[in-house]
DOZAKE-56216 format. One record per residue (C-alpha): residue number from 1; residue in one letter; x, y, z. Coordinates in nm, 4 decimals, padded with zeros to 6 digits. Each point is the difference from the previous one (the first is absolute). Layout:
<rs>
<r><resi>NUM</resi><resn>A</resn><px>X</px><py>Y</py><pz>Z</pz></r>
...
</rs>
This chain:
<rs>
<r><resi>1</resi><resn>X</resn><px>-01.4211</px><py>-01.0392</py><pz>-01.6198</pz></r>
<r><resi>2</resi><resn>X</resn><px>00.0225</px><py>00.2808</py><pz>00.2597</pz></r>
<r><resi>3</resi><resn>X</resn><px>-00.2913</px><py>00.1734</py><pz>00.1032</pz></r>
<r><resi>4</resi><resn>X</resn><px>-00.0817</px><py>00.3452</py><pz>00.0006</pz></r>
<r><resi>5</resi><resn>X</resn><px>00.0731</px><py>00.2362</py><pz>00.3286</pz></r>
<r><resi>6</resi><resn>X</resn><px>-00.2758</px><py>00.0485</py><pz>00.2132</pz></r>
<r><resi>7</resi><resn>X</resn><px>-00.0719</px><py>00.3920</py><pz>00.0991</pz></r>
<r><resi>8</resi><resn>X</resn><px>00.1785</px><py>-00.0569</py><pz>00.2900</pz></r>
<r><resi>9</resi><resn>X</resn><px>00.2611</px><py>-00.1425</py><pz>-00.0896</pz></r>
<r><resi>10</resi><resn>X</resn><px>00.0677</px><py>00.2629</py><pz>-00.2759</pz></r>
<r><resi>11</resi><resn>X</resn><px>-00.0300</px><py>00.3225</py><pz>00.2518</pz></r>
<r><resi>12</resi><resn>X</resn><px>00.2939</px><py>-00.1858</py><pz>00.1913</pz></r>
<r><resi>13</resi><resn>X</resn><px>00.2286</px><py>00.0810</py><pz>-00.3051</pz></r>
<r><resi>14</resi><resn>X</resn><px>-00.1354</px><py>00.3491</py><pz>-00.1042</pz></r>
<r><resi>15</resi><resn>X</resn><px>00.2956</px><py>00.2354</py><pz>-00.1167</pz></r>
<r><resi>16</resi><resn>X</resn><px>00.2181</px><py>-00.3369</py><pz>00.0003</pz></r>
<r><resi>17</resi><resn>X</resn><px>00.4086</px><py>00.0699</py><pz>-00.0843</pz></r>
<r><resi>18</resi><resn>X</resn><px>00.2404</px><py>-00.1864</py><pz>-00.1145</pz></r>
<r><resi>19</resi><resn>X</resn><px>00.3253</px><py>-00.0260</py><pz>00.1798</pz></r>
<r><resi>20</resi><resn>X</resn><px>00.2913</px><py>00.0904</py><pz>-00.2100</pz></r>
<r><resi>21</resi><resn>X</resn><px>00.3139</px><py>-00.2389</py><pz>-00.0795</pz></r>
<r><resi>22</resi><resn>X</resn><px>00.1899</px><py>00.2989</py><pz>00.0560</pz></r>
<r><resi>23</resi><resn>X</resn><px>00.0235</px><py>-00.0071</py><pz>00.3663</pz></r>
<r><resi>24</resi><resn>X</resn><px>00.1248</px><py>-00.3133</py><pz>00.2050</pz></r>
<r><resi>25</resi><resn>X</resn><px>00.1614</px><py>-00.1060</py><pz>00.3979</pz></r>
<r><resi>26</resi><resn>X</resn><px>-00.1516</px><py>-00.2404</py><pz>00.2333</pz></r>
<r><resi>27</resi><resn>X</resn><px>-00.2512</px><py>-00.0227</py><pz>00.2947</pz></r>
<r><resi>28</resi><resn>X</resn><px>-00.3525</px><py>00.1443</py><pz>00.2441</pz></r>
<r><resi>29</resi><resn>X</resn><px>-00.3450</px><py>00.3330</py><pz>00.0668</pz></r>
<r><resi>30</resi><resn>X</resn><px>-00.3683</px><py>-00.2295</py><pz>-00.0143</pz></r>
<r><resi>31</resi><resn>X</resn><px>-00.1543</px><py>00.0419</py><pz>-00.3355</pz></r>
<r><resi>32</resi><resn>X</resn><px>-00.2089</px><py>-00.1765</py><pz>-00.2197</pz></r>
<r><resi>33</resi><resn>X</resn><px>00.0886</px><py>-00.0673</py><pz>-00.3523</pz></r>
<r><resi>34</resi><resn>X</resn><px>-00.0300</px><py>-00.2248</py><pz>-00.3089</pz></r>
<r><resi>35</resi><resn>X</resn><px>00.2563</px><py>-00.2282</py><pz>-00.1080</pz></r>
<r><resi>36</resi><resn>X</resn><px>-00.0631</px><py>-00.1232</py><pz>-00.3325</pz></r>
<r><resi>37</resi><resn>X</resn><px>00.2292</px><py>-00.3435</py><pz>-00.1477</pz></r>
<r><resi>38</resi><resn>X</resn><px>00.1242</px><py>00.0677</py><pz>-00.2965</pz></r>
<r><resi>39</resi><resn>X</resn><px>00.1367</px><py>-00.3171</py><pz>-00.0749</pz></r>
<r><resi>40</resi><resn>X</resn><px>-00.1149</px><py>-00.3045</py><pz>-00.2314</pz></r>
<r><resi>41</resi><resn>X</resn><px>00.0155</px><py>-00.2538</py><pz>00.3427</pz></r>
<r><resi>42</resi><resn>X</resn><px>-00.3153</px><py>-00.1303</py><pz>00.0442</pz></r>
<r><resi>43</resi><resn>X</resn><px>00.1090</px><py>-00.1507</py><pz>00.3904</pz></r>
<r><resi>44</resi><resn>X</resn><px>00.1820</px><py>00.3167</py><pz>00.0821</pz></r>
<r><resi>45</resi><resn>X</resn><px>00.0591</px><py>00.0519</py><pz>00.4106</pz></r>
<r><resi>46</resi><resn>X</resn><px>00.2358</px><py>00.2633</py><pz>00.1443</pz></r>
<r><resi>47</resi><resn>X</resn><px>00.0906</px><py>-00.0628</py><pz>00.3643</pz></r>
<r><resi>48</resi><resn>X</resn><px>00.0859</px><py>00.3024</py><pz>00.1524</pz></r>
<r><resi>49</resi><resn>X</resn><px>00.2111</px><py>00.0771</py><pz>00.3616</pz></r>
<r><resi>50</resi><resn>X</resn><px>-00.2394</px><py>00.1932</py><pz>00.2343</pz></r>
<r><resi>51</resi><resn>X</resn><px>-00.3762</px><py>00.0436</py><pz>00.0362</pz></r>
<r><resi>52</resi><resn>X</resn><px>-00.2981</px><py>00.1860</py><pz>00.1928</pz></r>
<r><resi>53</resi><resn>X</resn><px>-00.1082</px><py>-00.0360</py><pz>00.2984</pz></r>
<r><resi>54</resi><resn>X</resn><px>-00.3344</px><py>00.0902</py><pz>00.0819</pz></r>
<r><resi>55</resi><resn>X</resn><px>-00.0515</px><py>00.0968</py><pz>00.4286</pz></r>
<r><resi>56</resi><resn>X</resn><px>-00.2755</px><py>00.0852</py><pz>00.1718</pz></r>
<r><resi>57</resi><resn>X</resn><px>00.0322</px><py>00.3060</py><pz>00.2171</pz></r>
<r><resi>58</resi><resn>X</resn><px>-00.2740</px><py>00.1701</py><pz>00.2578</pz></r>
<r><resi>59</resi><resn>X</resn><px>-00.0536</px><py>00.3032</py><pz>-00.0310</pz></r>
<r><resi>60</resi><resn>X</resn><px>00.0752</px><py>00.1972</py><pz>00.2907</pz></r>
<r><resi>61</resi><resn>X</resn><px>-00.3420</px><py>00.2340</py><pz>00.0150</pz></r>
<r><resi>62</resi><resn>X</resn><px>-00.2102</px><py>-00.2585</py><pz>-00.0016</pz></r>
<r><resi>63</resi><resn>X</resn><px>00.1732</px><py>-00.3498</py><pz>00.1365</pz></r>
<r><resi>64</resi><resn>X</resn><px>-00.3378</px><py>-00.1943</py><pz>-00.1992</pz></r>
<r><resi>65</resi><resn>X</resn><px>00.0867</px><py>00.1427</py><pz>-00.3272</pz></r>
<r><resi>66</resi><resn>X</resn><px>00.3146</px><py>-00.2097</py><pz>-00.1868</pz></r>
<r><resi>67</resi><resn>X</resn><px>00.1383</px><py>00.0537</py><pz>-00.3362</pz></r>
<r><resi>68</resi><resn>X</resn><px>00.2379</px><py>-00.1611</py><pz>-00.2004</pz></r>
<r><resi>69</resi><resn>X</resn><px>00.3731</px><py>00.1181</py><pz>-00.0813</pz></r>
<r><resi>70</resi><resn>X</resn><px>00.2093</px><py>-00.1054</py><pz>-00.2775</pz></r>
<r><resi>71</resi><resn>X</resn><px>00.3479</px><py>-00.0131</py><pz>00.0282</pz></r>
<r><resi>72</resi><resn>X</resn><px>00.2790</px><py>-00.1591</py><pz>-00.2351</pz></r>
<r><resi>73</resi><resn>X</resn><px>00.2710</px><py>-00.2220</py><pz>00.1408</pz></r>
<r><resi>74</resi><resn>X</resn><px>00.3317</px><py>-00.1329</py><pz>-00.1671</pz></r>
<r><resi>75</resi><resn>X</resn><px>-00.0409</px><py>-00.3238</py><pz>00.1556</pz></r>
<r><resi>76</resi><resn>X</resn><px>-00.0988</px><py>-00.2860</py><pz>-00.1397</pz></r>
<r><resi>77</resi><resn>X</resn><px>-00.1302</px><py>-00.0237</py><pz>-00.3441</pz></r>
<r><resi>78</resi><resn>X</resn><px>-00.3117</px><py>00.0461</py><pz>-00.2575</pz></r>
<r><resi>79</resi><resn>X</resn><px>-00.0853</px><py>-00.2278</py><pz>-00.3107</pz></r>
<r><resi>80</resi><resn>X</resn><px>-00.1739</px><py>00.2150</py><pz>-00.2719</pz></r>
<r><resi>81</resi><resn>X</resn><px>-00.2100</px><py>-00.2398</py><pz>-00.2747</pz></r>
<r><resi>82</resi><resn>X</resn><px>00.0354</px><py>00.1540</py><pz>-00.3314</pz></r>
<r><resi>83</resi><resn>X</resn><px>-00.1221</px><py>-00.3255</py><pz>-00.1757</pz></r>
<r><resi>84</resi><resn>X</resn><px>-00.2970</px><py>00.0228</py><pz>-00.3124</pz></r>
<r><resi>85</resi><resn>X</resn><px>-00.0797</px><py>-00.3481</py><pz>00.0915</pz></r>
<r><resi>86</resi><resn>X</resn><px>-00.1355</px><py>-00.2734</py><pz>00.2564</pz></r>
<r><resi>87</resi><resn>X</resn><px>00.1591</px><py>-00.3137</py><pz>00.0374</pz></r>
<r><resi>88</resi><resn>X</resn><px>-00.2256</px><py>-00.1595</py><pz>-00.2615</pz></r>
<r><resi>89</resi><resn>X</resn><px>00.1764</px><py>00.2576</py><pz>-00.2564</pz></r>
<r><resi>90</resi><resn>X</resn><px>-00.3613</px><py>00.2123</py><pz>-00.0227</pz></r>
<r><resi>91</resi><resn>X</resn><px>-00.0656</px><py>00.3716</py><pz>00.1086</pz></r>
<r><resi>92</resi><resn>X</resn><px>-00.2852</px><py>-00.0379</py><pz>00.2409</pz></r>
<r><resi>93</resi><resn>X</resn><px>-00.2060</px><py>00.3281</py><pz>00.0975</pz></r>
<r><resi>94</resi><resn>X</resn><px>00.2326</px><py>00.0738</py><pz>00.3555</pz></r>
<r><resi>95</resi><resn>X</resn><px>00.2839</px><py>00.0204</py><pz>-00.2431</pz></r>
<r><resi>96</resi><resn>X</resn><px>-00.1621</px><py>00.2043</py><pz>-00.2209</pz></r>
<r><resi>97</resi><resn>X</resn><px>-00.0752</px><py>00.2706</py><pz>00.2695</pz></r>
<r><resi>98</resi><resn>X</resn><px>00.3642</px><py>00.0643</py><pz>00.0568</pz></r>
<r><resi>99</resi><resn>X</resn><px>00.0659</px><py>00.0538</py><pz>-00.4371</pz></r>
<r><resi>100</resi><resn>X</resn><px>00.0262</px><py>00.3588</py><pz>-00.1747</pz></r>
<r><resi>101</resi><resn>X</resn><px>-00.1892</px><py>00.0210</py><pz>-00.3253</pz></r>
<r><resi>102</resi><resn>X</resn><px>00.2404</px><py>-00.1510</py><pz>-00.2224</pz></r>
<r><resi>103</resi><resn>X</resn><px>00.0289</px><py>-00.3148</py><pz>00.2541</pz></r>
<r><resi>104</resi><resn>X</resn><px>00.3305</px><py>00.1078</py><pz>00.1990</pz></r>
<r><resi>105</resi><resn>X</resn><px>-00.0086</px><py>-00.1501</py><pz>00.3717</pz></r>
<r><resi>106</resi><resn>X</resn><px>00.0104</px><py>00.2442</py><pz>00.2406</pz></r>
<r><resi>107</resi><resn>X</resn><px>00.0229</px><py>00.0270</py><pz>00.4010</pz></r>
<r><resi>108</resi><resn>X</resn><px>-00.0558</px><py>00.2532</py><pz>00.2267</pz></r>
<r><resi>109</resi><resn>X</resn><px>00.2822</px><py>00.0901</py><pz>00.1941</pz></r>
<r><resi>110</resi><resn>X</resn><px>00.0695</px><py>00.2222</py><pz>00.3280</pz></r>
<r><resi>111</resi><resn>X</resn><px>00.3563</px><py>-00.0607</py><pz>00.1381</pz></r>
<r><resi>112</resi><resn>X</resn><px>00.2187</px><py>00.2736</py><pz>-00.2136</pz></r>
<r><resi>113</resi><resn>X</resn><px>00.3033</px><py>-00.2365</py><pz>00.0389</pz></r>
<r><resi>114</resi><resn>X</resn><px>-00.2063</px><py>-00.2833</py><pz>-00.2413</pz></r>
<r><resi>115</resi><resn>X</resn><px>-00.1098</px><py>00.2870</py><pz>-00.2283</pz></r>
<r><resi>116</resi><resn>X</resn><px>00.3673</px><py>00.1595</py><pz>-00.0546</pz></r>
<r><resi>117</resi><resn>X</resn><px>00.1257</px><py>-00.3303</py><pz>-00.0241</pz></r>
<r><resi>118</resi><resn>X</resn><px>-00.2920</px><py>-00.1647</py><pz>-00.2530</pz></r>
<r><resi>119</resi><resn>X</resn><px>00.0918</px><py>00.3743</py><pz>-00.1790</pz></r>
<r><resi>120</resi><resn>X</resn><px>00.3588</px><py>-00.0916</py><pz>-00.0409</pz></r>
<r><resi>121</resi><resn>X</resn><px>-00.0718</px><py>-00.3928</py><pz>-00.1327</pz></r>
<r><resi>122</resi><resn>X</resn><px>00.1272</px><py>-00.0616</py><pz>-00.2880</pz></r>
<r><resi>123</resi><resn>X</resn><px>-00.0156</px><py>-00.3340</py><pz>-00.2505</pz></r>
<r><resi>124</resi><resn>X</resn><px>00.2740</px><py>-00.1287</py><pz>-00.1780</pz></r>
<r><resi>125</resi><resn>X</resn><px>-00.0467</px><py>00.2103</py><pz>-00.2578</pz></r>
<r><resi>126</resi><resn>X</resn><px>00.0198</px><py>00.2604</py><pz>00.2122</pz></r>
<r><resi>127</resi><resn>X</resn><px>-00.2846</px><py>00.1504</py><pz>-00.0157</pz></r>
<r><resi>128</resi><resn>X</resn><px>-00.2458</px><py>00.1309</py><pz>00.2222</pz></r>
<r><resi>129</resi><resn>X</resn><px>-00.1994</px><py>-00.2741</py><pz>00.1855</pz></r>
<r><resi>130</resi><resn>X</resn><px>-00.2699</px><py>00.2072</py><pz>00.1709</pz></r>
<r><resi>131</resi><resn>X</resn><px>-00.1919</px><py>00.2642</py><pz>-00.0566</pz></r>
<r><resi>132</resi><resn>X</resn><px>-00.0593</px><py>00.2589</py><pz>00.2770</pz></r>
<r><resi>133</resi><resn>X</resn><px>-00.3672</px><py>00.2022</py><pz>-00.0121</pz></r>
<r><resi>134</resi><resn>X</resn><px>-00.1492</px><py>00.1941</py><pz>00.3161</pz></r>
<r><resi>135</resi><resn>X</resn><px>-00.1219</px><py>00.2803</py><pz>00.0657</pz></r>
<r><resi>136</resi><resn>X</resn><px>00.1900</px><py>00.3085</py><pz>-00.0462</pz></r>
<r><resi>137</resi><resn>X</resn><px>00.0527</px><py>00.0807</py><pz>00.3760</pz></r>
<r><resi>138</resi><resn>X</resn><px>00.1651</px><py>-00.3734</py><pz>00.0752</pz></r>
<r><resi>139</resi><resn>X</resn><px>00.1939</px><py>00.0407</py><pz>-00.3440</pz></r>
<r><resi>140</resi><resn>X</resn><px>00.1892</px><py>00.3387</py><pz>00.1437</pz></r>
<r><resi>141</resi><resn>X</resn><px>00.0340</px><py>-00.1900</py><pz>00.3092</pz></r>
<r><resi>142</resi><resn>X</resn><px>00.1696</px><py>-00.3006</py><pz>-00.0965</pz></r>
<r><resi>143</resi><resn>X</resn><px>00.2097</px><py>00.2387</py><pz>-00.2315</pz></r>
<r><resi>144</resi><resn>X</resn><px>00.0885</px><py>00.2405</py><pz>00.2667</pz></r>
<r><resi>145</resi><resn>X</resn><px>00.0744</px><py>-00.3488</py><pz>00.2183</pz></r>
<r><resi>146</resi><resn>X</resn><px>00.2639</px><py>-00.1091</py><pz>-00.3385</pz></r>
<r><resi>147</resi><resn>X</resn><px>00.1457</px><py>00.3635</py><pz>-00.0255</pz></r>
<r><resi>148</resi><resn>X</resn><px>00.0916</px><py>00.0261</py><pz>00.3708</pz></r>
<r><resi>149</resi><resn>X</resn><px>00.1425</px><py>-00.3741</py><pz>00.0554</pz></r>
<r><resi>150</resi><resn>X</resn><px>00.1931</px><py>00.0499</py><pz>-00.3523</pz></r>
<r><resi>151</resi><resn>X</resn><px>00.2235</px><py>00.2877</py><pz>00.2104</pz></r>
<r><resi>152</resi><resn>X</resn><px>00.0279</px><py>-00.2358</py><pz>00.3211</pz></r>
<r><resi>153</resi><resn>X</resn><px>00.2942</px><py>-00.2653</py><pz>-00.0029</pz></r>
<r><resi>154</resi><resn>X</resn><px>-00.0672</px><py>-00.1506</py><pz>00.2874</pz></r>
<r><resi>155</resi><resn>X</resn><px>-00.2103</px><py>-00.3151</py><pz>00.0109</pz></r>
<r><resi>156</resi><resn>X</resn><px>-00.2188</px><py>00.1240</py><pz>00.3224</pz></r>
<r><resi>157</resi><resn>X</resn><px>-00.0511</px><py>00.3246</py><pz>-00.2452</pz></r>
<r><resi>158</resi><resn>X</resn><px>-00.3594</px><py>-00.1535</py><pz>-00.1029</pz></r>
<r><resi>159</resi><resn>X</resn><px>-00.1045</px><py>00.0908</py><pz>00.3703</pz></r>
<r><resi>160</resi><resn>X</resn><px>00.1199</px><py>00.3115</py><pz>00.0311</pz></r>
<r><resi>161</resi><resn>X</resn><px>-00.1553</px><py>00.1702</py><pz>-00.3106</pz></r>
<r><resi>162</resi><resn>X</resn><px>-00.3331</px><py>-00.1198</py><pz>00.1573</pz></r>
<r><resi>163</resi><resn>X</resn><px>00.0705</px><py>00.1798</py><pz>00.3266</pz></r>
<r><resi>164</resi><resn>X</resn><px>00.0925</px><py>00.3021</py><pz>-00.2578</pz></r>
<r><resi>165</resi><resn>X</resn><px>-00.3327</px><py>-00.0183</py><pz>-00.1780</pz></r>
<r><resi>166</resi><resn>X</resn><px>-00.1763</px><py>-00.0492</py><pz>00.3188</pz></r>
<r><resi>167</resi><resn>X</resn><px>-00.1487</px><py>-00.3469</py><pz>-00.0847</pz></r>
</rs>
């Protein structure tokens, strides 16, 4: 049984959109964003190509002070757990945190690559496997990301519309 959203946890989605199956193309700005399994799977894993990379820089003011940068990476890869249960076949509480209302697995999920490309899943019934919700600033972003790579041909394209939109 999922529990019910701290305060918190619902400010983080305030003004929450839905990203559109209209739009569509493939990788990269860092946002956060909901990706909820829509699937009947109870074991469901996605391994994705790429992930973040977390470094530590000093700040150059003040050489005590240090602060963490984010930064996404096409190398290597990310596993993302979509599954309702444990090995034992229960839904224990940490598997409740990460369920929607109606009991739909979700993860959290930064690298725009893994959220165009979770967006773009499809079962073999072809239809849609995941569920995109963020807020509406990272929404326009990812969809400005899709627009832009859509008129690209070239593979390396993903890159370039970053440098464009100055991320």
């Amino acid at each position: 049984m999922p529990r019910k959203a701290t305060e918190i946890e619902e400010s983080l989605f305030d003004g929450e959109t839905q990203l559109s199956r209209e739009v569509m193309a493939d990788a990269l700005p860092l946002i956060q964003v909901r990706a909820v399994y829509l699937g009947g799977n109870k074991h469901k894993t996605v391994r994705l190509k790429g992930h973040i990379v977390i470094e530590t820089v000093l700040d150059p003011d003040d050489p005590g002070l240090k602060y963490e940068v984010k930064k996404q990476s096409m190398e290597g890869f990310t596993t993302y757990d979509f599954s309702t249960v444990n090995s034992s076949g229960k839904t224990d509480r940490a598997l409740r945190a990460l369920m929607t209302t109606n009991g739909r697995k979700f993860q959290m999920i930064e690298h725009l690559g893994h959220i165009v490309a979770l967006f773009q899943m499809r079962g073999e019934d072809k239809q849609p496997m995941f569920e995109i919700l963020g807020p509406k600033e990272h929404i326009r972003v990812v969809k400005q990301y899709m627009d832009e790579t859509k008129k690209r041909v070239n593979p390396d394209s993903g890159l370039a519309v970053l440098q464009d939109m100055g991320l």
